[in-house]
N, C-alpha and C positions, 0 to 999 in steps of 0.2 A: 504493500500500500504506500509505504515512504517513496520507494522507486517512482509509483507513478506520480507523485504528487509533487515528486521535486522537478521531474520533465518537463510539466506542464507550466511549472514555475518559472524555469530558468527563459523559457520561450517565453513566458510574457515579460521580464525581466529585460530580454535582450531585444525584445519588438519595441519598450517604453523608451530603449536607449539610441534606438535608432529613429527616433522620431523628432521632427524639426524641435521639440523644448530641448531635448536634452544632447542633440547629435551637434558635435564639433568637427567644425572644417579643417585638416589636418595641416593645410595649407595657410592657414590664419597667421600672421605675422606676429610673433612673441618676444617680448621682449629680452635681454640677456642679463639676467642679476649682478655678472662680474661689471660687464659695459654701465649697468644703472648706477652701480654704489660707485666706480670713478668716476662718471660725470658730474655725479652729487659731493663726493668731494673736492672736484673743479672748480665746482661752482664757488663750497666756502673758500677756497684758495683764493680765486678770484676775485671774490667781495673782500677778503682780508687785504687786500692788495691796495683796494678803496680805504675801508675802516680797519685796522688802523694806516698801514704802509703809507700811504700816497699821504696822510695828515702828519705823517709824524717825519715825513723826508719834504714836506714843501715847509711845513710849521719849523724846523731847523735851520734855514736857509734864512726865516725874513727877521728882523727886529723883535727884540722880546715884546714889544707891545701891540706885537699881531700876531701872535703864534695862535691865541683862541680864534680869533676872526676866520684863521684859514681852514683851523680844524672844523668849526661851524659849518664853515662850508661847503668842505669835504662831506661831512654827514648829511645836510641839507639837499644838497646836491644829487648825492645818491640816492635820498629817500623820494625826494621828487621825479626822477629818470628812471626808478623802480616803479612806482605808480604808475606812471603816465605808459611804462612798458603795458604792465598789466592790462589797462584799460585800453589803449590800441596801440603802441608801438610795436606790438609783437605780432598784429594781424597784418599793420604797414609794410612790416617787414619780411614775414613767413607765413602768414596767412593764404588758404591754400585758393586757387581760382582766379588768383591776382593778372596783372599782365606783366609787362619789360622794366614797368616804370614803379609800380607797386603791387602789393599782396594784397589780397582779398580781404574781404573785410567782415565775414562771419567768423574768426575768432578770438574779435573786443573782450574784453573782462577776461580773455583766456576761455570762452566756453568753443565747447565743439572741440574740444582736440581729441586727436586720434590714440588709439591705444599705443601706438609706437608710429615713432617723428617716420615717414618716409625716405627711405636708404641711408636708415639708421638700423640698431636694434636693442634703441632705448624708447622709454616712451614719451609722447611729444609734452608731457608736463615737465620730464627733465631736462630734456633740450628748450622748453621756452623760458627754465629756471637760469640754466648756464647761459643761456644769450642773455638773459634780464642784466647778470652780472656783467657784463659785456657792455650792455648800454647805460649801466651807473657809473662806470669807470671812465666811459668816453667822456664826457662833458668836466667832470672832475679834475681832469689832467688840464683842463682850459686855466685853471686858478689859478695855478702860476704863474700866466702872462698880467695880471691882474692886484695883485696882493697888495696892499700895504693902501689901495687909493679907490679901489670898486665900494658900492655901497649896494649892504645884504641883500634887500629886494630886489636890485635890480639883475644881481648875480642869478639868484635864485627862479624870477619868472623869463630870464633871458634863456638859461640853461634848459627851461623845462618845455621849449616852443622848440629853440635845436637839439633837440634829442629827437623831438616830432618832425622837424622838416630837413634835416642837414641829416644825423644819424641812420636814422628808422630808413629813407629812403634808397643811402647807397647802401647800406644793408642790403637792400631787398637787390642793386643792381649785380652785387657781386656774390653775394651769400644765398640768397634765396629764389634762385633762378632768375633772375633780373636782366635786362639786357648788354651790359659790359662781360658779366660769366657765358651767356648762351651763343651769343653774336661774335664775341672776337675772343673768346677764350681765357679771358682774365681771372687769374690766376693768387687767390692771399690767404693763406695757411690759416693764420689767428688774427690778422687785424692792421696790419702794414699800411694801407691805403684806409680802410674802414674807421680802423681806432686811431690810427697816430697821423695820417694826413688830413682827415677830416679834424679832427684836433688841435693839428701843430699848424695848419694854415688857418685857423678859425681863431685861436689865439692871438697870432699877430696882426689880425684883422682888427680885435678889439684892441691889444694894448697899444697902434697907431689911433683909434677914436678915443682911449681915453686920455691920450697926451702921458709924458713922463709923471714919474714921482717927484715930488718937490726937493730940488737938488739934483736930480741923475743930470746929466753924468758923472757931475764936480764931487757932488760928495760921496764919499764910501758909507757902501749900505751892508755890512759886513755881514754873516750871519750869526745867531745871538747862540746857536747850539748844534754845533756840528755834531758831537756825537749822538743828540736826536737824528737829525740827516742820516748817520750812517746805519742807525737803526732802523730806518724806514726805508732806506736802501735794502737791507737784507731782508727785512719781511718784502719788499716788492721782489724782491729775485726769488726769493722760496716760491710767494703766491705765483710766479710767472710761468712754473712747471706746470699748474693747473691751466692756464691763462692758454699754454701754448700744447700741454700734453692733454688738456683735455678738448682741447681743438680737434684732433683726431676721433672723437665721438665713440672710441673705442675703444678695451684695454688690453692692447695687441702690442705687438713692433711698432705701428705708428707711433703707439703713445710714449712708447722710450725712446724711441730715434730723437723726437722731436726735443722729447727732456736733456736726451745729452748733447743737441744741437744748441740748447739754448744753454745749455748750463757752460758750456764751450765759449760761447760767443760772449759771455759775460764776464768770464774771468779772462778769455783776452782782450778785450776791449778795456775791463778797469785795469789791467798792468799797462798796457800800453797805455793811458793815459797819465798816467802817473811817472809813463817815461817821459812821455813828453811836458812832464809842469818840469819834471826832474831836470829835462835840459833847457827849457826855456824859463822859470823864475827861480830855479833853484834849488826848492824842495817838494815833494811828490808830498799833497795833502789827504786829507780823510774826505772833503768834498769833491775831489778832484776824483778819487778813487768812485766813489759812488753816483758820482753823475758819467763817468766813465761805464761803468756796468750796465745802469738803465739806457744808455744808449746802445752798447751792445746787445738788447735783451729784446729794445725796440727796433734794431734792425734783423736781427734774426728770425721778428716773429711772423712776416710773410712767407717767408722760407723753410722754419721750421722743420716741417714734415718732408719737406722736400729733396733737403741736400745731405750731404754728407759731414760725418761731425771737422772732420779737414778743412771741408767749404766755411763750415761754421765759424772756427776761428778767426778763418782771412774775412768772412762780417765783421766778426768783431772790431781785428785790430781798423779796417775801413772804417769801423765806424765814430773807433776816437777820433780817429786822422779831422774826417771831415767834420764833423760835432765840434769836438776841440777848436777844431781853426772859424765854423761858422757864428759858435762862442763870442768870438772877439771881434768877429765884423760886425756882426748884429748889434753888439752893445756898443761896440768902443770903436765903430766906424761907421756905420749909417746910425747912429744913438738911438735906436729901437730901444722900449725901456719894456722888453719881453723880458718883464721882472729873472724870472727862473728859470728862462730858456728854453721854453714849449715848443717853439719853432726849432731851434737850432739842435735840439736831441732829437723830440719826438717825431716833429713834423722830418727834417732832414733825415734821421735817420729810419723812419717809415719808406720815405721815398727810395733813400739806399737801398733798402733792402728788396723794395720791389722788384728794381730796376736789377739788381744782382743775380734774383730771382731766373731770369731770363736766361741766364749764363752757368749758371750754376745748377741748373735741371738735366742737364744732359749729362745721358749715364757716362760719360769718356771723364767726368769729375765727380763721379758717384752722385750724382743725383736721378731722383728715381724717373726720370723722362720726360718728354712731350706729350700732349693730345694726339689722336691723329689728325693729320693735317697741320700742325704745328713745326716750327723749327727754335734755333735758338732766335733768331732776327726776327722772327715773325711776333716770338714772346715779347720778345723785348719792346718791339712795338707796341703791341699789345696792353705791356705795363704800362707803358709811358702815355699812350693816350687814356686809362683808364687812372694817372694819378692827374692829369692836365685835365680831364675833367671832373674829375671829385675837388681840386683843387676849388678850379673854379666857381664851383655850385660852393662849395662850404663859404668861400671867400665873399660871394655875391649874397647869398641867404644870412650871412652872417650878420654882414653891414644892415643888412632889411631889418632883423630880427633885432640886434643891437639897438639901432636909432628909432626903430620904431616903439620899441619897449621904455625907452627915456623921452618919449612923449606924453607917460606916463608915471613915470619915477626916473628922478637924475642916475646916472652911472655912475657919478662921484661923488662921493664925502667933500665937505669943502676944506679948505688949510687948514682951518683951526683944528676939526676931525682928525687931520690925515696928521698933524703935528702931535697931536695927543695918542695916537693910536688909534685903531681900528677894535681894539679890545675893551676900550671903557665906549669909544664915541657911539658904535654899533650894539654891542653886546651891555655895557654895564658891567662888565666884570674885567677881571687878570687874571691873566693865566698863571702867571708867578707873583708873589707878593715881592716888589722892589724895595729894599732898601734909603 
């Protein structure tokens, strides 16, 4: 009697399981738990990079009585450009149904995503977490063309309009099938063009509209706490593994090639610069050393995944060479008063690396190859019209955004502000108690 009763059982058992409620497509895309928990720790990598690194290496560099104002606005910054992600940067950007020029616009607030990102095999909430970091970081790194003379508001709703029209968009032209990736083949690992030239030319966009700091050139504006700097240098290099190893989307080969591409590029980039303060003023510094690194970290991060850790080095040491020397034109020959040198690291050395990119892909120098239909001269083209026109869109939207925003709030603290600091005149508070 058990015999037949369990026959009849397993048959309804195995008909309930094959029926649309309960039958799974075996072909169903699933996500990979190893690939999920590294992107997710990318992610805090990344945001560490933001809160604290990027606050505790610009807040080093300026006068003690704006180290809060910068930190402020590191945090401000990023909480604003995380929002505004949420609510549509992310659809502007990656949002699926889009065209060349943007992404579709059904997933605002983040609804509608898929259970795993498309030619990924995470799912699209962790891929639209690690880009969020991505787009809090970008706007952030503008602060240091700015420091010691911008006034809080106008930092804060300027930042949170280019994140929406400068960011979000070439995002979409190069990351998100957009028309500089699909049409001519353009080519950026972690952010080269995306993060550090939409950045480093949007920066010196503003710090020419806001005019020097009261004194530059003449007076020296020294910094109040280098060994802050250098601690913010090294949380930016650690977070830059995630920044550039979790670019890779995956926790494969890519994801260490890229880690020891940049870990390369980093520490030859901060010795050679430090040879070079070493031959030209004398002594090799702690600021010298860590703005040296973050240049090498920002040019290797197009390339990344790309090249070989050999390629990575010659980024680097190129990327003091040029930095270092753009340094001293920017400030101490055209008097650009790009307080912290946003253009001359980030933006210069984004472009480097692009542009290196092209040359440095071909397997005959260990990099992992071309498209088909691609060559070296064809990349290289390629780069260069996809940085000439991010350029120019950051630079044009910039200027809109900028002066249209101080038709509503001034850009500037006035002297009396900018002479007392930015830490009582803004905030009300000190960051250090003075003496």
């Amino acid at each position: 009697m058990l015999r037949k009763f369990v026959l009849p059982m397993s048959v309804i058992i195995g008909t309930a399981l094959s029926s649309p409620v309960f039958a799974q497509d075996p072909y169903a895309a699933v996500s990979d738990s190893g690939d999920t928990a590294w992107i997710l720790v990318s992610s805090a990598l990344v945001l560490l990079m933001t809160l604290p690194g990027l606050a505790l290496f610009y807040g080093g560099l300026v006068r003690a009585k704006n180290f809060l104002s910068v930190a402020v606005q590191c945090g401000a910054v990023a909480a604003v450009a995380s929002l505004l992600w949420i609510a549509v940067g992310y659809t502007l950007a990656f949002g699926p149904g889009g065209n060349g020029w943007l992404g579709g616009g059904g997933a605002w607030m983040l609804n509608n995503l898929g259970t795993v990102r498309e030619g990924t095999t995470i799912p699209e909430s962790t891929f639209a977490m690690f880009q969020l970091t991505f787009a809090a970081i970008t706007p952030a790194l503008m602060i240091g063309a700015w420091v010691d003379r911008a006034r809080f508001g106008w930092v804060v709703a300027f930042c949170a309009l280019w994140s929406l029209l400068v960011y979000a968009p070439v995002a979409h032209w190069i990351w998100g099938g957009g028309w500089l990736a699909s049409m001519f083949g353009v080519m950026d690992f972690a952010g080269g063009i995306v993060v550090h030239t939409t950045a480093g030319v949007s920066a010196v966009v503003v710090a020419l509209l806001l005019g020097r700091r009261t004194g530059f050139p003449r007076t020296l504006m020294l910094p109040h706490a280098p060994g802050l700097t250098m601690i913010g240098a090294m949380l930016l290099w650690v977070g830059w593994f995630g920044f550039n190893g979790g670019s890779a989307l995956t926790a494969t080969d890519d994801a260490s090639s890229a880690i020891i591409n940049t870990h390369a590029a980093a520490c030859a980039a901060a010795l050679f610069w430090v040879l070079l303060e070493r031959v030209t003023v004398g002594k090799p510094t702690s600021v010298g050393f860590a703005t040296g690194a973050i240049a090498g970290l920002a040019t290797v991060t197009p390339a990344a995944g790309f090249i070989s850790p050999g390629a990575a080095i010659l980024f680097g040491v190129a990327a003091a060479t040029l930095c270092y020397g753009a340094i001293q034109a920017v400030k101490h020959k055209l008097h650009i008063d790009d307080s912290l040198d946003v253009f001359a690291v980030h933006g210069l050395g984004g472009i480097l690396g692009s542009l290196l990119l092209g040359i440095f892909l071909t397997p005959a120098l260990g990099g992992t190859g071309y498209a088909d239909g691609m060559g070296m001269l064809s990349q290289i083209g390629a780069q260069a019209l996809a940085i000439a026109v991010v350029a120019l869109w950051s630079a044009v939207i910039t200027g809109i955004i900028a002066l249209g925003v101080s038709l509503f709030m001034p850009m500037r603290v006035n002297e009396d502000e900018e002479r007392d600091g930015l830490d009582i005149a803004s905030h009300g508070e000190r960051a250090w108690e003075l003496e």
